[in-house]
N, C-alpha and C positions, 0 to 999 in steps of 0.2 A: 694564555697562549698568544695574546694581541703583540706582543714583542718580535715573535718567529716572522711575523707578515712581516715583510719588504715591499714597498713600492716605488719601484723606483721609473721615474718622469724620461723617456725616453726620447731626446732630440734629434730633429729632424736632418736628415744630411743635403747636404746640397752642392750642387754645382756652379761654378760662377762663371761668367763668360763675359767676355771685353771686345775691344775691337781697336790694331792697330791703324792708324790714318793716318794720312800728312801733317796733319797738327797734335798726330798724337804718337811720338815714337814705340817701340818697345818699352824701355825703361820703366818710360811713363806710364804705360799700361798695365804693365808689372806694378808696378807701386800703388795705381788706383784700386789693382785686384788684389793685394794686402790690405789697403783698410777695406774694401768694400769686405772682406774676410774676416777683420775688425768687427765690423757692423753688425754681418751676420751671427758674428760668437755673440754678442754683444744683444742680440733677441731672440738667443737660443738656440740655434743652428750650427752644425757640424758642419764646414764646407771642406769637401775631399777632395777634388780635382776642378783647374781651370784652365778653360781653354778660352784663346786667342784668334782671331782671324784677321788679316790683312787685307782691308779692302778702304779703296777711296773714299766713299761713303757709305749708313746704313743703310740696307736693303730696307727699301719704303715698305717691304710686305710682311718680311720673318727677319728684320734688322742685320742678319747675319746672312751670308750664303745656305743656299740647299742640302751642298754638299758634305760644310758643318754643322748643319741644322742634324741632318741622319749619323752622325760621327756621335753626338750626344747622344742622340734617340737610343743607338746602341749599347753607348755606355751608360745611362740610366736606368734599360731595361736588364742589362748585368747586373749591376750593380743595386737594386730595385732601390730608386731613389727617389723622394717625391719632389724636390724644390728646385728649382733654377731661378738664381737671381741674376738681372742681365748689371751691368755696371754704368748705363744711361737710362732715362725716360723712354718707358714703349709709347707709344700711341694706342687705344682700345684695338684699334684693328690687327696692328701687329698683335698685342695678348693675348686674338683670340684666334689668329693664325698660328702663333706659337704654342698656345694650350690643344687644335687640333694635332699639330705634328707631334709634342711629346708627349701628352695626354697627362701631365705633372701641374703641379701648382706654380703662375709666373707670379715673378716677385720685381721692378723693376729697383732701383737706387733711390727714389722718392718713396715709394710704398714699403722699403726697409727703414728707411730713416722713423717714418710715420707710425711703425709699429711699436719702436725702442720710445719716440716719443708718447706715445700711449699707454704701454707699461711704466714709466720711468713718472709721469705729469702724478703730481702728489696734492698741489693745492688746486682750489675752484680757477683760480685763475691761469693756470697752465693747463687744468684739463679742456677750457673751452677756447683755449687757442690750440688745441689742440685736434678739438674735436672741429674746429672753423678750419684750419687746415685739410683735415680728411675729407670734411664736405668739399671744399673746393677742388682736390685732387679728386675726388670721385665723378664731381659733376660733367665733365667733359669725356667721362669711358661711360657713363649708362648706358652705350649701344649695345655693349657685345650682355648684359645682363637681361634684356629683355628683347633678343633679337625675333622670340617669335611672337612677339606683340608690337615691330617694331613700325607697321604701316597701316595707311587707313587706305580700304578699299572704298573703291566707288562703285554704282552700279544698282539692279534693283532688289530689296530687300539688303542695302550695308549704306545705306543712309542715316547714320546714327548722329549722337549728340556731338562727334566729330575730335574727340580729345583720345589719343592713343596713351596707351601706359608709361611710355617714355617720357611725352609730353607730360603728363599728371606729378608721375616722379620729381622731375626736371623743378616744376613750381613748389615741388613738398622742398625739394630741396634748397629753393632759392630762398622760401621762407625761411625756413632753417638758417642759412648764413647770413639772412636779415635780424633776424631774432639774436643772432650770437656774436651779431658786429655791435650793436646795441647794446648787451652783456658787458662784452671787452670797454662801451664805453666808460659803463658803468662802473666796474672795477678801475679804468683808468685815471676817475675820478675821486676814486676812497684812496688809489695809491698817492695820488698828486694833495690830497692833505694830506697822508701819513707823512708824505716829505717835507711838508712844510710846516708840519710839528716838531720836527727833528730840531731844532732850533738852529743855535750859534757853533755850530761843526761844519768844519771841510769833510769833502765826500772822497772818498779814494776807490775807486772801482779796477777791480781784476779784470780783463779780460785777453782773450787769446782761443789759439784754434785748441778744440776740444783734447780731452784726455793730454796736457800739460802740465797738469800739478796746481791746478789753482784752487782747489776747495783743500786742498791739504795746505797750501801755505794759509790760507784763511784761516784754521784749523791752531793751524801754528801760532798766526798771529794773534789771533783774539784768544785764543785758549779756549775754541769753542769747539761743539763738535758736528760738524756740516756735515753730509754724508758724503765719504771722499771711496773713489771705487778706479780699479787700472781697469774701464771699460771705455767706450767712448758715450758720452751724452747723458754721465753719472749727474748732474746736474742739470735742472731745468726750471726751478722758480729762484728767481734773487732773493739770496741772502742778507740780508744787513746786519754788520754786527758793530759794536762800538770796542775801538782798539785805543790803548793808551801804551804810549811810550813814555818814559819818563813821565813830565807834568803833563803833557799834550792829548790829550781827549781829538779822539775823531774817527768817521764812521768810515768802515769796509763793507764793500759789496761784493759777493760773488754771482759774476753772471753764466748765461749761458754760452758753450762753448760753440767757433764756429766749424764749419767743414767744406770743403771744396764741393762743388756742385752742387752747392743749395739752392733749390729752385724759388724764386722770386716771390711764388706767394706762402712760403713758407718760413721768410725771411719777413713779409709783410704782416703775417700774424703775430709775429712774436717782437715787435716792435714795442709792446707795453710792458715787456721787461728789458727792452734795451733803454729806456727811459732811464731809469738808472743811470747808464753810463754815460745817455745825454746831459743828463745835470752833474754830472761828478766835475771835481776840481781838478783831479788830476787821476790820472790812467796809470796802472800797472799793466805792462803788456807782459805775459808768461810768455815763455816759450823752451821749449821741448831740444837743449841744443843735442840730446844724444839721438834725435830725428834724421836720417838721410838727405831728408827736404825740409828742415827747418827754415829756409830761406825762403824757398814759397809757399811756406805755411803764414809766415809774417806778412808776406804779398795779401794772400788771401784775406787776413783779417784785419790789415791794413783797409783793404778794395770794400769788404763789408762794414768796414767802421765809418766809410766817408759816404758809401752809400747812404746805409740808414740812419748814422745821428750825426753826419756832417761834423766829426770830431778833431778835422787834420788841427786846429787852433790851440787843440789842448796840450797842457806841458805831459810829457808821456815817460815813464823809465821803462826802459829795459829790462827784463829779468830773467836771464836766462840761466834756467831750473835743467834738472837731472842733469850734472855734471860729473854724478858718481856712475851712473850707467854709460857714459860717453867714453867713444872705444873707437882706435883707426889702425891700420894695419900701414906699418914701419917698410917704407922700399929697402932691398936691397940696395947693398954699397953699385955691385956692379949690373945693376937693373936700365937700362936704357928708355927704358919706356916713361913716356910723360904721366907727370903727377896727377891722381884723379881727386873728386872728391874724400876718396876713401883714405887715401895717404898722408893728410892734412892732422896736426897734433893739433890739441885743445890749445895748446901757448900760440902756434900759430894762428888759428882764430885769434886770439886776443889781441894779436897785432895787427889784424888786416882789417876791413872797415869798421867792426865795430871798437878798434884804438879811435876813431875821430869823434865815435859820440863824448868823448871826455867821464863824463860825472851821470851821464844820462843812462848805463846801461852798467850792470853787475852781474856776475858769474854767482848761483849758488844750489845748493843740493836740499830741498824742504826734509825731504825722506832723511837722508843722513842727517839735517841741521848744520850745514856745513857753509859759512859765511855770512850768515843770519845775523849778526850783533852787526854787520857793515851793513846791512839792506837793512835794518832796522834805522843804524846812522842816519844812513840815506833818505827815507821816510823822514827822521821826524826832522831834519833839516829842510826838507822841499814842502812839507805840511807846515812848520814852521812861515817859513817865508809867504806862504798864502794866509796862513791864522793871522800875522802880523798886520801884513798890508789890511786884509778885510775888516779885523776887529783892532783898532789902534789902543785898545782899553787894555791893560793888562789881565787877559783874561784865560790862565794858564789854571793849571788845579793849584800848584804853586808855588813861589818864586826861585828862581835858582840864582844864588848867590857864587859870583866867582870866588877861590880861594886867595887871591889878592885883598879882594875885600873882606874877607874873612878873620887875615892876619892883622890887618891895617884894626878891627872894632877891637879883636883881642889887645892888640897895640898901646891904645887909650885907656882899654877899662885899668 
């Protein structure tokens, strides 16, 4: 009868909330609370309704006004919902203002990220950047977890050994991301010979803002099979595979993807797998052109590439992927209204600035396989010209003979 059981894993629904400012219009709020909806599918979460408020800054005490703050209360208590993910960093003290008003589980945009990366970290080395991240994210909220241990009385008979549980915590945990920065050395040391075993190969590394297509073109290219997922943050340890075009032997990396509002030390832990893209010879930037905001998606991973591996130097293509999902909506003839983003053809694109990169940027589709034998070209012409200059020894798998010379030995014999 073990067959008749069904179990089925029931996920959590949730609410998301943002917040309109001066630096941050409508639109944009809108779209941060798309992927932040991304995020949440992305670690199991159903999110069913978002709300927005307009205010100049966050409210230092419940981030949000009061009168939103009760507009949720009521519809969570409808709707009996346990999660609320806000779409910025809370502070301890707002979470635990906020966990009094709705009496639901807070989740802020850092503590979403951190959860997806803690399901998703597969080798030792992505789990203890992982688990170094969490300590650091945790270490500055232990107020609101031990608030009724959180003071030392004075007075007679509370004259003790004088260390509170907060404080005790506080050193378990600092030990803990001294222990795990020392770890990260260690592994960053087995990785830096495994690169330098690698021998007489150019390095080519993927990278761009997450869920763009880059373990599938990987997948593509090497003929390997990386684990490629339409979630976001489907990859998290670098991959290396060895790709051959024609005679041309050399290695691909896929790394991990980036995302807007990545907090600083979350970007700082995971610096031993952007090593990779530090030593790489040349950069494949993916990019997502059937995105609304593909253009400050490139911003973004542009701004994190010069942050953390100072890479503006390196020769970089273009590659802008999903061309078969990329869709715009044709003005009418007699429409007077100015052109938006949305009105824009793909040919168009092709003629506005990305026509100046010349030879440095390609249109193609990995999913369909659609323009692949050009970005292949492209590859082993710009691999090429680095293999040449570096290695001046002919050192191809081997030789390619023009057909000139081919007719010319036939000729004589």
């Amino acid at each position: 009868m073990k067959e008749f059981i069904l179990t089925e894993h029931e996920s959590e629904q949730a609410v998301l909330i943002g917040l309109i400012t001066p630096t941050q219009n409508e639109a944009k709020a809108n779209e941060y609370l798309d992927e932040l909806a991304f995020l949440a599918e992305t670690a199991g979460a159903v999110p069913v309704k978002k709300f927005l408020q307009r205010l100049d800054y966050p409210n230092p005490r419940t981030f949000i006004g009061s009168g939103k703050l009760q507009e949720i209360k009521a519809y969570i208590d409808e709707h009996e919902i346990g999660l609320a993910i806000f779409d910025d960093d809370l502070s301890s003290k707002q979470v635990s203002n906020i966990e009094k008003e709705l009496q639901v589980k807070i989740l802020d945009r850092t503590s979403l990220i951190l959860d997806i990366f803690a399901l998703r970290a597969q080798t030792a080395n992505a789990k203890t950047q992982v688990e170094l991240a969490q300590y650091q994210y945790l270490l500055p909220r232990l107020t609101r977890l031990w608030t009724h241990l959180g003071r030392q009385r004075g007075g007679i008979g509370m004259r003790g050994p004088g260390e509170t549980q907060i404080e005790t915590d506080r050193r378990i945990i600092l030990d803990k991301i001294a222990f795990l920065k020392n770890e990260l050395k260690n592994i960053d040391r087995q990785k830096s010979i495994q690169r330098k075993n690698r021998g007489k190969m150019v390095r080519v590394a993927l990278v761009g803002y997450t869920n763009v297509g880059k373990s599938t073109l990987m997948n593509l290219l090497s003929k390997s099979e990386v684990f490629a997922e339409n979630k976001l943050f489907a990859t998290l340890d670098t991959t290396v595979r060895k790709v051959i075009i024609d005679n041309l032997p050399f290695l691909m990396t896929d790394t991990v993807g980036f995302i807007r509002k990545l907090p600083t030390h979350l970007v700082e832990s995971f610096k031993s797998t952007l090593d990779e893209v530090r030593e790489a010879d040349l950069l494949l930037h993916i990019v997502d052109i059937s995105h609304p905001a593909f253009e400050e998606q490139i911003e973004v991973v542009n701004r994190t590439l010069q942050e953390v591996c100072a890479s503006s130097d390196k020769p970089m293509i273009i590659v802008f992927n999903k061309i078969d999902a990329f869709s715009y909506v044709e003005k009418d003839a007699d429409d007077l209204t100015p052109r938006t983003r949305e009105n824009i053809s793909l040919d168009e694109l092709k003629e506005s600035w990305m026509a100046k990169m010349n030879d440095n940027c390609i249109f193609i589709s990995a999913k369909e396989k659609s323009n692949i034998e050009a970005l292949k070209e492209l590859l082993y012409q710009r691999v090429k010209e680095i293999h040449t200059t570096r290695f001046p020894y002919n050192d191809f798998l081997f030789q390619k003979y023009d057909e000139t010379d081919s007719v010319e030995t036939s000729g004589q014999e």
